[in-house]
SERO-4910 file (N, C-alpha, C, O; in steps of 0.05 Angstrom, whole numbers):
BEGIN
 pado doro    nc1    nc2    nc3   cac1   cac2   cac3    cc1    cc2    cc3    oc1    oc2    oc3
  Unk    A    348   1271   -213    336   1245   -206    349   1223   -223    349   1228   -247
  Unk    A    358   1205   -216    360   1175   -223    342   1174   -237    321   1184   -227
  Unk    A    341   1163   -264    325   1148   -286    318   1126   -267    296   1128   -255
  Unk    A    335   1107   -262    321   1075   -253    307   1079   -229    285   1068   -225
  Unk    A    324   1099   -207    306   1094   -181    293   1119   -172    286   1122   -149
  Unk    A    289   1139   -191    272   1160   -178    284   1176   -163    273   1197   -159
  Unk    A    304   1172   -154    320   1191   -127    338   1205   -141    346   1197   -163
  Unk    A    347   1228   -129    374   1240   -134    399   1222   -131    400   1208   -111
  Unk    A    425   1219   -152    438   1207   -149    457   1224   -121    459   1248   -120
  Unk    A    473   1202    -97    485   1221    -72    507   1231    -94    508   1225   -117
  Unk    A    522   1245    -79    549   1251    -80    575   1238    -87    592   1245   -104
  Unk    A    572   1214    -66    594   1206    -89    591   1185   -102    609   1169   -103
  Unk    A    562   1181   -118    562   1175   -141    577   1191   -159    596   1184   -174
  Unk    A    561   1223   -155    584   1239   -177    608   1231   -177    618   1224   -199
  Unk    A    625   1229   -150    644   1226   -158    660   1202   -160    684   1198   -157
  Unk    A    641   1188   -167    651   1152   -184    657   1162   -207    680   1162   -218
  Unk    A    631   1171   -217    626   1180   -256    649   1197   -259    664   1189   -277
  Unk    A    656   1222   -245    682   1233   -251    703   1223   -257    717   1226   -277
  Unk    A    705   1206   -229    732   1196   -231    736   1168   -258    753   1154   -269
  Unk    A    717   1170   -259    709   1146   -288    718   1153   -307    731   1138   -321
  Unk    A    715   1172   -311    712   1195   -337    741   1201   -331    753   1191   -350
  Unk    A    761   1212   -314    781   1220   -308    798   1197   -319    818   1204   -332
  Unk    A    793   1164   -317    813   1146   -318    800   1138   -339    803   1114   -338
  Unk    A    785   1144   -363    777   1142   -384    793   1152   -397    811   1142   -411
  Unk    A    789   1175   -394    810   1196   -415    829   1188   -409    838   1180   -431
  Unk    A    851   1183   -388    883   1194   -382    886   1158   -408    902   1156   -426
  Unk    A    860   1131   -398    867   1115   -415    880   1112   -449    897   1099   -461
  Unk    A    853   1137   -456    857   1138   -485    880   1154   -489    894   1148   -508
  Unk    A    886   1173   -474    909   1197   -476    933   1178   -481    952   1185   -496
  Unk    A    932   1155   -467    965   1135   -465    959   1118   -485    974   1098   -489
  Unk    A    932   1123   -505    937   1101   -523    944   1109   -546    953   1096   -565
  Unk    A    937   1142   -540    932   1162   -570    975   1164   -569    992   1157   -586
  Unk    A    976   1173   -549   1005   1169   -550   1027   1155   -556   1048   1163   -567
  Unk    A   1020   1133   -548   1031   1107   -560   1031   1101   -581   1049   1088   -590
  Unk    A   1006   1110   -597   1014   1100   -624   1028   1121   -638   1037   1117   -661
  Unk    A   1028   1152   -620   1036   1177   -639   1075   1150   -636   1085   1137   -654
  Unk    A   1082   1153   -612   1108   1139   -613   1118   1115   -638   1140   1116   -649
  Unk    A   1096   1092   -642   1099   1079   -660   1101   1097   -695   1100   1082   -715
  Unk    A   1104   1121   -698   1093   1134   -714   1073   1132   -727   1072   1134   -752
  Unk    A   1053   1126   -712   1021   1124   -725   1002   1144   -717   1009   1157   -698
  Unk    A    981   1148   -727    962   1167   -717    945   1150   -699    945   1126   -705
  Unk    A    933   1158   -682    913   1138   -656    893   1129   -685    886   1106   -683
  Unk    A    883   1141   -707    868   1132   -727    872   1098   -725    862   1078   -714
  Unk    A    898   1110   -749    913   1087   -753    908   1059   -739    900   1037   -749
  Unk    A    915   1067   -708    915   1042   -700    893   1032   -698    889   1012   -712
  Unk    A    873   1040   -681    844   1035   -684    843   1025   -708    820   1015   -708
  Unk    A    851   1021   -728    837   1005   -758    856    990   -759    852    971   -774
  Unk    A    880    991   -747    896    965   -749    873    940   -732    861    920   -742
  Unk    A    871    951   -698    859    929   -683    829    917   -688    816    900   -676
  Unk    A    823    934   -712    794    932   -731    806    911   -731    805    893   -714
  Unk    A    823    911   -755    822    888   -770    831    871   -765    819    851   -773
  Unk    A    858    867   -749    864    848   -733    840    834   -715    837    809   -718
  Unk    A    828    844   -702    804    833   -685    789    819   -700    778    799   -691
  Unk    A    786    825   -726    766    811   -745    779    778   -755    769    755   -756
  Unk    A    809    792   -763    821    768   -775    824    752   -751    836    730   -756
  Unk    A    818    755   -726    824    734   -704    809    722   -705    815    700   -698
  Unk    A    781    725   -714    754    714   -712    751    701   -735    730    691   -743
  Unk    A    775    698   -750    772    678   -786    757    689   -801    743    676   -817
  Unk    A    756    718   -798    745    742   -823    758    761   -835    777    773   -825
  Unk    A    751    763   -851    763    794   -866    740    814   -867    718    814   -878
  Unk    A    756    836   -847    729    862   -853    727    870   -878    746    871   -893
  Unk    A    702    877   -884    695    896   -901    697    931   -891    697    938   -868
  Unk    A    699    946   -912    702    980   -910    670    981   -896    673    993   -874
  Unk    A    651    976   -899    629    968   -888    633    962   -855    626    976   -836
  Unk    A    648    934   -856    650    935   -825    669    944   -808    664    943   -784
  Unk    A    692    955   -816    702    980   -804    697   1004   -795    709   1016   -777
  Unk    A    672   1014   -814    660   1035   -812    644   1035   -786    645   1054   -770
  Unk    A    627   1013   -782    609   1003   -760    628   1001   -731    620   1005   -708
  Unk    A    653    994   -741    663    982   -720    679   1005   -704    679   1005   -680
  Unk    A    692   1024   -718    693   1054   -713    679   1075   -716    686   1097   -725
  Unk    A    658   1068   -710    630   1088   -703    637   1116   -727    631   1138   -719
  Unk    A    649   1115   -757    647   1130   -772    636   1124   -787    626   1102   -789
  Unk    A    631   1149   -810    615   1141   -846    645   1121   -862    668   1114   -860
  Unk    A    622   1120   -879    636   1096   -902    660   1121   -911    682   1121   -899
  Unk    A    656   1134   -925    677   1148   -928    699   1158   -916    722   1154   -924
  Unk    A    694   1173   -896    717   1171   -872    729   1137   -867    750   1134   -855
  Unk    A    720   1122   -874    729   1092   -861    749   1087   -899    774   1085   -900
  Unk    A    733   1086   -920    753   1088   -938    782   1102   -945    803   1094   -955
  Unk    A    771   1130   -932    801   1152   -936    819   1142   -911    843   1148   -915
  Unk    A    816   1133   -894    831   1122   -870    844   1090   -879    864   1082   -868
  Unk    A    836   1079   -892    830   1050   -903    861   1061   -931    884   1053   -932
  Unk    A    847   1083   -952    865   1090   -968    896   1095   -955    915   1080   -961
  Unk    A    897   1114   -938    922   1118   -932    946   1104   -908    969   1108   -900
  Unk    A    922   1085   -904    942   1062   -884    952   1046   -908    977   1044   -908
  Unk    A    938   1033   -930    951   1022   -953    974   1037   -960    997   1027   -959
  Unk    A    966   1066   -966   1004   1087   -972   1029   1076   -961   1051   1072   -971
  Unk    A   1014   1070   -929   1039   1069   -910   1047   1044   -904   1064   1040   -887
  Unk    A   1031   1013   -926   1044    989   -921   1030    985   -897   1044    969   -885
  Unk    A   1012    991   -885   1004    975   -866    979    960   -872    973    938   -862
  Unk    A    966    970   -886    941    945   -893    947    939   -920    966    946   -934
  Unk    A    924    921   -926    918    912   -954    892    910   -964    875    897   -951
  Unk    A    885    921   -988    852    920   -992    848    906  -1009    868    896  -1018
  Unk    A    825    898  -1020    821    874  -1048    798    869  -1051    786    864  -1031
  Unk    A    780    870  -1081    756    866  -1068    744    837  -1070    754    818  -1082
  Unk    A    723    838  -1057    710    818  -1046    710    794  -1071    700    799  -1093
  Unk    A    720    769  -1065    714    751  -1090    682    745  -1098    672    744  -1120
  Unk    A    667    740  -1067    639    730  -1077    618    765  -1084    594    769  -1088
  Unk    A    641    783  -1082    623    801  -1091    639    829  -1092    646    840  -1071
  Unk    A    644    837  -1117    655    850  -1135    658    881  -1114    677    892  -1105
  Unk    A    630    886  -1114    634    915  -1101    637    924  -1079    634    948  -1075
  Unk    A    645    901  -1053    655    899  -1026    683    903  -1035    692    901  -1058
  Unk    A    697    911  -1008    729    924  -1009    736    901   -984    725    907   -963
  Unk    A    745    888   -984    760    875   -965    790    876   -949    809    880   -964
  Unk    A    795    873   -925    816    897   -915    827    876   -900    814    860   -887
  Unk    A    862    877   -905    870    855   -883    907    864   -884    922    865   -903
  Unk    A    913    869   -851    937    869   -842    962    859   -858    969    836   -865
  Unk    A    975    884   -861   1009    865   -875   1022    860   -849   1011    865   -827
  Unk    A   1051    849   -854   1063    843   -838   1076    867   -821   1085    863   -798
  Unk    A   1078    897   -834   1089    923   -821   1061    927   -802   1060    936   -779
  Unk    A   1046    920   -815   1030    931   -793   1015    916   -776    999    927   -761
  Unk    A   1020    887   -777   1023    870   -752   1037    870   -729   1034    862   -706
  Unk    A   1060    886   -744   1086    894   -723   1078    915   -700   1073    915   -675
  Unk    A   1080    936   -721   1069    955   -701   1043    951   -683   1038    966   -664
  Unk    A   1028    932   -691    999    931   -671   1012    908   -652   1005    907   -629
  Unk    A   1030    891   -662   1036    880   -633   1050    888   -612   1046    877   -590
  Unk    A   1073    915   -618   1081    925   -603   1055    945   -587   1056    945   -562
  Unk    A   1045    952   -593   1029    975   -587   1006    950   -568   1000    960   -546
  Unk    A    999    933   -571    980    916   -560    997    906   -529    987    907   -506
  Unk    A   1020    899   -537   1040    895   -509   1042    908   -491   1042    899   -468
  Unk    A   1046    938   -497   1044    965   -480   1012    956   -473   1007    944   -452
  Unk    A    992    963   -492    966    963   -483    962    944   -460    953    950   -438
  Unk    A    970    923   -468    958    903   -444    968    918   -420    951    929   -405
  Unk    A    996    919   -416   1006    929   -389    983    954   -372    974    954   -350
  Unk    A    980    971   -393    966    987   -384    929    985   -376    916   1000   -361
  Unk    A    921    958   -393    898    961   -388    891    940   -359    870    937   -348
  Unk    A    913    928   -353    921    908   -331    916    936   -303    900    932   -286
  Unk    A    931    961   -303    928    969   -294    907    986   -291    901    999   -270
  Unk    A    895    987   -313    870    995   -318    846    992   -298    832   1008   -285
  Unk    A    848    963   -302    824    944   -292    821    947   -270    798    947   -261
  Unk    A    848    950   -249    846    954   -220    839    973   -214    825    971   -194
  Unk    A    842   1004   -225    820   1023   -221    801   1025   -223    791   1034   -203
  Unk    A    784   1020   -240    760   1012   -254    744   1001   -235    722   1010   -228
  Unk    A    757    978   -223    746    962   -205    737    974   -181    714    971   -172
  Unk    A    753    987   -172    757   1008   -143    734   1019   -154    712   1012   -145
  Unk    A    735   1038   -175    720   1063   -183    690   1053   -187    671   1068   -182
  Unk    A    682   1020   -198    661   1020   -200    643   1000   -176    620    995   -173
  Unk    A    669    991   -162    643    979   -135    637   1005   -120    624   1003    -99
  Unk    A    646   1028   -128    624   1050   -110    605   1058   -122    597   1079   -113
  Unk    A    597   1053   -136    573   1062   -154    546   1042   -136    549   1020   -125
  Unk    A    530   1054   -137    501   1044   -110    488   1025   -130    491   1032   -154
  Unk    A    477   1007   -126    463    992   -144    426    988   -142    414    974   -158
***
């Protein structure tokens, strides 16, 4: 049964949600890839576009809001945070108005690589969208 309307959802509802799920994954599969190509781990980049996304907004994340923002613990968000610093792609520092915040913000290597990798992205999420679209005006309302 449908939560909202009580009925069994038909048939090809299922197979909206499938095929949803189908062009979900193959999405992330081309993104996980892409950055394996840039030699990054899909980690990696995800905390590049953390922080980039943040610094677009005239902020600097905190290890705090990275953590939130990649649905992980503080710790996992630190040791990911540690070893992108290794590799010259971020920079950490802590917080001036408060000592025991970690503040995290993009070098120029790793602006690079997130803009290439964002270029590809767009292309792909351009194509994205036009499935999506197909896939979700069949969904019954």
């Amino acid at each position: 049964m449908s939560a909202d309307t009580g009925r069994p959802l038909p048939d090809d509802e299922y197979r909206s949600l499938a095929q949803f799920r189908y062009a979900l994954r193959r999405f992330l599969a081309f993104s996980e890839d892409a950055a394996r190509r840039q030699g990054l781990t899909p980690s990696q980049h995800q905390l590049l576009l953390t922080v980039r996304g943040a610094e677009a907004t005239g902020s600097t994340p905190s290890l705090t809001d990275i953590a939130k923002q990649l649905q992980v613990r503080l710790h996992s968000a630190g040791e990911l945070v540690g070893r992108a610093v290794e590799y010259g792609l971020i920079e950490r520092r802590p917080d001036p108005n408060d000592a025991r915040r970690v503040l995290v913000t993009t070098t120029d290597e790793g602006r690079a690589h997130l803009e290439e990798l964002s270029q590809l992205h767009r292309r792909e999420l351009r194509r994205f969208r036009t499935e999506m679209n197909q896939v979700l005006s069949t969904i019954d309302e």
